[in-house]
C-alpha positions as CSV (number, residue, x, y, z in Angstrom):
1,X,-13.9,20.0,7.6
2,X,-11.2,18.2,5.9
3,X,-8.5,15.7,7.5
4,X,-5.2,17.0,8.5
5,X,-2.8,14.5,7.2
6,X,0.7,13.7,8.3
7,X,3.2,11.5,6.0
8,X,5.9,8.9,7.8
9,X,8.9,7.9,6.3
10,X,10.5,4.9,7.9
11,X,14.1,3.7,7.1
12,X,17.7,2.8,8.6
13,X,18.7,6.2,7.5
14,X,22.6,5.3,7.6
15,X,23.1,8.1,7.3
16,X,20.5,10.2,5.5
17,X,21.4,11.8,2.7
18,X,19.8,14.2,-0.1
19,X,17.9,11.9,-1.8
20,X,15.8,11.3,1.2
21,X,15.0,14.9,1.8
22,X,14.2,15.6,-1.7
23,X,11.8,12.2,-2.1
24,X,10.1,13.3,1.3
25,X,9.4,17.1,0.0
26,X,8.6,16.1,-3.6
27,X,5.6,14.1,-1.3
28,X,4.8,16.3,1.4
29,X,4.0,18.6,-1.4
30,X,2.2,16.8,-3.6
31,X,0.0,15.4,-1.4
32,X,-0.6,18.1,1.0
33,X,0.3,16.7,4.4
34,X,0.8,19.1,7.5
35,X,4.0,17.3,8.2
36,X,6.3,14.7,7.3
37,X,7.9,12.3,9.8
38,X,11.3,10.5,9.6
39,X,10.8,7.6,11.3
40,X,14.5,6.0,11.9
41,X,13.8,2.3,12.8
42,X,15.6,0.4,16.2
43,X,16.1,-3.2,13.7
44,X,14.8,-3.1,10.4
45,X,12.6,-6.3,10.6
46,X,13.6,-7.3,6.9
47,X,17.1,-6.7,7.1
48,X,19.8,-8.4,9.2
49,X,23.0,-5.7,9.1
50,X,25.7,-6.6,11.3
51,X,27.6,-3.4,10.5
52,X,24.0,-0.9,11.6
53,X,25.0,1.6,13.1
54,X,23.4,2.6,16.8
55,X,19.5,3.4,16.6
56,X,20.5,6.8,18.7
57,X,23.4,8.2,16.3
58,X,21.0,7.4,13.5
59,X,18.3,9.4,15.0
60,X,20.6,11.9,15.8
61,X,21.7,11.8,12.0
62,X,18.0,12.2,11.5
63,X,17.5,15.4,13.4
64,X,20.6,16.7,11.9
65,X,19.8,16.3,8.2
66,X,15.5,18.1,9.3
67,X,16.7,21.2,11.1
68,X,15.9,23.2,8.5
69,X,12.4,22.3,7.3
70,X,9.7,23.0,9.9
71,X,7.7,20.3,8.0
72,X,10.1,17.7,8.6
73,X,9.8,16.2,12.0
74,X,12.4,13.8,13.3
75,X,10.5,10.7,15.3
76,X,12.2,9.0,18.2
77,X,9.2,6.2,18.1
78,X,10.3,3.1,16.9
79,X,14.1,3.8,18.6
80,X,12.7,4.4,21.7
81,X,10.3,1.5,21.4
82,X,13.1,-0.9,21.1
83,X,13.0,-4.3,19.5
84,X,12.6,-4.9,15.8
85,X,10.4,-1.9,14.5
86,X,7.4,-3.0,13.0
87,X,5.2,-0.6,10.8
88,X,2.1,-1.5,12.0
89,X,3.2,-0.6,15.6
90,X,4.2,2.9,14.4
91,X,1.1,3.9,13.0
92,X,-1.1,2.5,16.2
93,X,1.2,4.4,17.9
94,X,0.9,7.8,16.1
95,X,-2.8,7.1,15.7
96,X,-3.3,6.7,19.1
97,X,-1.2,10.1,19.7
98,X,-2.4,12.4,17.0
99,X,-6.5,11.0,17.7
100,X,-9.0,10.7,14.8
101,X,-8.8,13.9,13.0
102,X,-5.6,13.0,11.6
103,X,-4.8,10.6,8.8
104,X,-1.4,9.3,8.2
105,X,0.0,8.8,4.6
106,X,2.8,5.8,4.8
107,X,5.6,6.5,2.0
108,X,7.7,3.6,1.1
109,X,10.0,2.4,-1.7
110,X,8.1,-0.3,-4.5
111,X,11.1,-2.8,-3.6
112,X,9.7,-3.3,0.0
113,X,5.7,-2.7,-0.8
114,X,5.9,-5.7,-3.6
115,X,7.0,-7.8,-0.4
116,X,3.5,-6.6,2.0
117,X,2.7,-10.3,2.5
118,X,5.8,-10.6,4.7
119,X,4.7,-7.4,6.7
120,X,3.5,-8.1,10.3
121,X,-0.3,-7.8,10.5
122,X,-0.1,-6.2,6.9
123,X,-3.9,-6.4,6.3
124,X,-4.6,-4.4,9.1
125,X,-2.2,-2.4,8.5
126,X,-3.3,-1.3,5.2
127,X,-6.5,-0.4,6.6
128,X,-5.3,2.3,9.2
129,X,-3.2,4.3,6.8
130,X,-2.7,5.5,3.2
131,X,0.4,4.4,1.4
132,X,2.5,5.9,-1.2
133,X,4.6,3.6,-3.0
134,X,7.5,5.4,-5.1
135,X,9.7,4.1,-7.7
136,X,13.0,1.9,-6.8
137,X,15.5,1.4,-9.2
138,X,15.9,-2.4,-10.7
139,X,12.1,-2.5,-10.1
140,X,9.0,-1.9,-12.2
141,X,5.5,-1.0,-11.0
142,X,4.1,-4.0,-12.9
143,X,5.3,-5.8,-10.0
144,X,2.0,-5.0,-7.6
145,X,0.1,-7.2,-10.5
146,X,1.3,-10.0,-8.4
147,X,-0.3,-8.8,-5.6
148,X,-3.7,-10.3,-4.0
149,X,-6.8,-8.6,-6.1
150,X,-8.0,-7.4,-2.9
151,X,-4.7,-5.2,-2.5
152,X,-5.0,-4.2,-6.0
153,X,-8.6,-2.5,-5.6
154,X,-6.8,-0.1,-3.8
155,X,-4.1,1.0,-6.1
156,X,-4.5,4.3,-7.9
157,X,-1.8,5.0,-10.0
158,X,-0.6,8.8,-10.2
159,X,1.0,8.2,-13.5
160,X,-2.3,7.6,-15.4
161,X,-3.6,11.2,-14.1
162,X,-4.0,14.2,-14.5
163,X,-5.0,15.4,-11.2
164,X,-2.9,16.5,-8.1
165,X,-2.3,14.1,-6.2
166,X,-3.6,15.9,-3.1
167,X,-7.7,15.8,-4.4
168,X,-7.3,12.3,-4.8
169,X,-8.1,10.5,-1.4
170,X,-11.3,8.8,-0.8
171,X,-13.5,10.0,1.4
172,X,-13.7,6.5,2.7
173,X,-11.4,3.6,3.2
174,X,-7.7,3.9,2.4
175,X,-6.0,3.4,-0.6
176,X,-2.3,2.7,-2.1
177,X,-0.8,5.6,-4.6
178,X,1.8,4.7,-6.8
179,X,4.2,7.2,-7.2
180,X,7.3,8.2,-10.0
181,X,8.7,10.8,-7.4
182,X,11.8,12.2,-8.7
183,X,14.9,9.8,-7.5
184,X,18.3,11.2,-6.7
185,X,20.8,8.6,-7.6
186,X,22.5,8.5,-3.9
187,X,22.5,6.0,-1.6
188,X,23.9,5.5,1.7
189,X,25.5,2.3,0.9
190,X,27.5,4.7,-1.1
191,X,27.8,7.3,1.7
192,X,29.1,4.9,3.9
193,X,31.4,3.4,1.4
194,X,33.0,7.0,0.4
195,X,33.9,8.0,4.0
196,X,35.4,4.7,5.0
197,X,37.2,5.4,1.9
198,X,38.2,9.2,2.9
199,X,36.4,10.3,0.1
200,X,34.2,13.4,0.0
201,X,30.7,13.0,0.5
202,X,29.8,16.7,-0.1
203,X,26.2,17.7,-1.9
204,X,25.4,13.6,-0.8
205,X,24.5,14.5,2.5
206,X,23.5,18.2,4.4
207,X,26.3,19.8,6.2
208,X,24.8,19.1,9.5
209,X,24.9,15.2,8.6
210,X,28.5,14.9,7.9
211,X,29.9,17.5,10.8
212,X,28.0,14.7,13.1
213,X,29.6,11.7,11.1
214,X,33.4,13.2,11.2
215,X,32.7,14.4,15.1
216,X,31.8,10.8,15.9
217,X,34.0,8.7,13.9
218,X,31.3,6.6,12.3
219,X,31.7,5.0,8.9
220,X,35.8,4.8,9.6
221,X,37.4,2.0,9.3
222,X,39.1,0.5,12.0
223,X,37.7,4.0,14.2
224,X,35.1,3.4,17.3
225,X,32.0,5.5,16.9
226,X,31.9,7.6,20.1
227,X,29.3,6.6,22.8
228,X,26.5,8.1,22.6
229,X,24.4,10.1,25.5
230,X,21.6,8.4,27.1
């Protein structure tokens, strides 16, 4: 019986927008997981953002902008867990939740897998879980050369094959796909940017995603985001 696998897709998400949707369906897809989860962290660990907007109306975002795949599930995890969110946490976490017979598939962008060495208990990390590292603009995939050889066994790279991307795990050990997923040129530095400037942010974000951003006064300048609900 083959593994069920599930793919995770951590982030601020502030706010999610498009591109994020289509990047995690291009995956889910490709590589045949049961699910993907949007995993919205509490403090990025790598980032210090003094404007980041509260955990809790970024999940909410989150569940939002997935209400209308059934694959997509929105993860309270790492906000609930509180703290900085640290990857390796998440999976033991999932792992421990979802038992043996699932196998989880870590997506993340080539600008933040070039920096593994800096990850929190990144060997072990990469043992436990698959990884799927997709293109970043302003970065080139000859970057993982500079990664330890050990780490570089494990690459297989998509781009040099002809075969789907789904018959191509190992039937032992883990390994790290690199991926030329399609990239939507939006970001949410722009998002953010275009509403504090009362521009429109239409076809950047889902419908849901920006009903919740005007109800709550986020992005605003000078505006107080509502409270949110415990």
């Amino acid at each position: 019986m083959s593994l069920k696998r599930v793919g995770v897709f951590g982030g601020t998400f502030d706010p999610p927008h498009l591109g994020h949707l289509i990047l995690a369906e291009e995956i889910r897809e490709a590589f045949g997981l049961a699910e993907m989860y949007f995993m919205p962290c509490n403090e990025p660990p790598h980032k210090d953002r003094d404007d980041l907007t509260d955990a809790k109306h970024r999940f909410a975002m989150v569940v939002a902008a997935t209400l209308h795949n059934p694959a997509f599930v929105a993860s309270p995890i790492e906000v609930n867990r509180g703290g900085k969110s640290f990857s390796i946490d998440t999976v033991r976490q999932l792992q421990e939740a979802m038992g043996t017979d699932m196998q989880i598939v870590f997506v993340t962008g080539l600008d933040a897998f070039v920096e593994i060495e800096t990850w929190n208990e990144y060997r072990e990390f990469l043992d436990l879980c698959h990884v799927v590292v997709v293109s970043r603009p302003g970065h080139g995939f000859d970057e993982i050369a500079k990664l330890p050889e050990w780490i570089g066994d494990r690459v297989v790279d998509l781009r040099d094959s002809d075969a789907p991307p789904s018959e191509q795990f190992p039937d032992e050990g883990r390994r790290v796909f690199l991926s030329d997923a399609v990239h939507i040129d939006i970001s949410s530095t722009d998002v953010r940017e275009r509403i504090a400037a009362g521009s429109s942010v239409r076809y950047k974000v889902p419908a849901e995603v920006e009903r919740y951003i005007r109800a709550n006064g986020l992005f605003r300048s000078g505006d107080v985001p509502r409270e949110v609900a415990s």
